[in-house]
C-alpha positions as CSV (number, residue, x, y, z in Angstrom):
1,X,0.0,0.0,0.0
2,X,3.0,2.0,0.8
3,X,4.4,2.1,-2.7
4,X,1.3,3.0,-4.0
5,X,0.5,5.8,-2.2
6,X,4.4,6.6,-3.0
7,X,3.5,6.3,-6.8
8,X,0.7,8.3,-6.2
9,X,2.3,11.3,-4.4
10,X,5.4,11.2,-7.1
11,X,2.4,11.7,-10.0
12,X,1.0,14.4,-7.9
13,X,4.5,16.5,-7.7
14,X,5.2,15.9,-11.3
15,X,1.4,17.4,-12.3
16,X,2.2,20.6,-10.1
17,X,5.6,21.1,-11.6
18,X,4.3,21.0,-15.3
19,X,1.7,23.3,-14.1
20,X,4.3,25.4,-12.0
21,X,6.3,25.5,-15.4
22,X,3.1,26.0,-17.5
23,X,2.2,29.0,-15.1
24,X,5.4,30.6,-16.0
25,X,5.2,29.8,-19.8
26,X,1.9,32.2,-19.3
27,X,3.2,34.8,-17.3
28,X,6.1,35.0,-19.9
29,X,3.1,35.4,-22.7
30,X,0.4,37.1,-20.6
31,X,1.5,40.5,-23.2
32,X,0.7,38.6,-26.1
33,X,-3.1,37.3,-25.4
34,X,-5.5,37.7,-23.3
35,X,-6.9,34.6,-21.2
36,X,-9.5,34.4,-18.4
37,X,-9.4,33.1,-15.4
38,X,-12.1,30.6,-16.4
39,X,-10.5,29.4,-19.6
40,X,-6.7,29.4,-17.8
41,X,-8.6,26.7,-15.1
42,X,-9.8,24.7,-18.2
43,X,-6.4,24.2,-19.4
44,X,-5.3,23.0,-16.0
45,X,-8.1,20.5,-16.0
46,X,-7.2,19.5,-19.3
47,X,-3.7,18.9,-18.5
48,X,-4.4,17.1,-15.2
49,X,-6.8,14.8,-17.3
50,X,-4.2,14.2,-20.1
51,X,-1.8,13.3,-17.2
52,X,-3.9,10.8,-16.0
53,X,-4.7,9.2,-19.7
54,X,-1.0,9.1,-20.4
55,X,-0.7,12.3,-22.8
56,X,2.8,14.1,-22.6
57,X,2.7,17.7,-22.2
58,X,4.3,18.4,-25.0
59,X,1.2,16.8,-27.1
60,X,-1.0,19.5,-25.5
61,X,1.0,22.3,-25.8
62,X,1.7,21.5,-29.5
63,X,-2.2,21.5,-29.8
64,X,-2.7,24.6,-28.1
């Protein structure tokens, strides 16, 4: 049980450092579009659900 909750916590620090990093990516591009606060939380949902399907981040950005 142990190892899984182990697993668990490592997916759960890797998911708020791609978002930690995504943040930044937006703050370095916050001049260049304009985003809500609503549609910014939709892309975090969308990226915690690719996470958990198995999509790279990279796949979603490049769609974005």
């Amino acid at each position: 049980m142990e190892d899984v909750e182990r697993l668990i916590l490592q997916e759960l620090r890797e998911i708020k450092e791609e978002l930690r990093i995504l943040n930044s990516k937006i703050d370095n591009f916050a001049g260049y579009f304009e985003v809500s606060e609503e549609e910014l939380q939709e892309l975090i949902s969308e990226l915690e659900d690719a996470k958990k399907n198995g999509v790279r981040l990279e796949e979603i950005l490049h769609e974005l």
